[in-house]
N, C-alpha and C positions, 0 to 999 in steps of 0.2 A: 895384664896389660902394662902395668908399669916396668916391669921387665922390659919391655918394647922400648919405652923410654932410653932406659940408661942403657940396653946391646945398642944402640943404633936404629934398629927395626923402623921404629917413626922415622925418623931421618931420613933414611931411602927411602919410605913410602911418600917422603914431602917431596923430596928430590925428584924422585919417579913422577908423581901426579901434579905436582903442583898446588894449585887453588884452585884445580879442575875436580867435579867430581866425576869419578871414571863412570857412573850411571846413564846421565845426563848431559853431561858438557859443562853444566853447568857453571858459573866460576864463584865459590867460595869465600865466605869470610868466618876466619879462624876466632874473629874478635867479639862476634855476635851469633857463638854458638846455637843457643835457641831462636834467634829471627828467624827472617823469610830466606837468608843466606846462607845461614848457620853451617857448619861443617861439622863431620866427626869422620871416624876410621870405623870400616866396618870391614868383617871376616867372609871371604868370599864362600868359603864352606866353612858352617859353623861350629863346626866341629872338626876343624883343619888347626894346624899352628899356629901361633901366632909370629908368622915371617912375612915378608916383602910380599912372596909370591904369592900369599893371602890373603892381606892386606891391601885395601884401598881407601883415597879416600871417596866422602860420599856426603849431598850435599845432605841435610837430615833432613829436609821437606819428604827427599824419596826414601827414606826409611820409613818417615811416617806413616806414608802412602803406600808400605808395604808395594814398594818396587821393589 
C-alpha cells in the first residue's frame, strides 16, 4: 500500500471519492481514523490491484461491521 502513496494511487482515490465513503454516503474524517468517522481505503476485490479502480474510500465503522 505505500506504493499507492508515492504512484499517486491514494491521490486519485481522494480526488475520486472525497471524504465520502463510497459504502454509505457517509462523510469522513481522515483525522480521527479510529472514531465513529474514521476513514481508511479499502480494496474492492481483495485480491485485486492496488489501483484507483480498486480502491475506495470507506468509512471504518462499515468495515467493522463487515459491510
Amino acid at each position: 500500500m505505500r506504493a499507492a502513496y508515492a504512484d499517486g494511487t491514494i491521490e486519485a482515490v481522494r480526488e475520486r471519492d472525497g471524504d465520502t465513503c463510497r459504502y454509505c454516503g457517509k462523510t469522513v474524517s481522515w483525522t480521527d481514523k479510529r472514531g465513529p468517522d474514521g476513514a481508511t481505503y479499502d480494496h474492492v476485490d481483495p485480491n485485486g490491484p492496488t489501483t484507483p479502480e480498486n480502491l475506495v474510500v470507506a468509512a471504518e465503522l462499515q468495515l467493522s461491521e463487515g459491510t
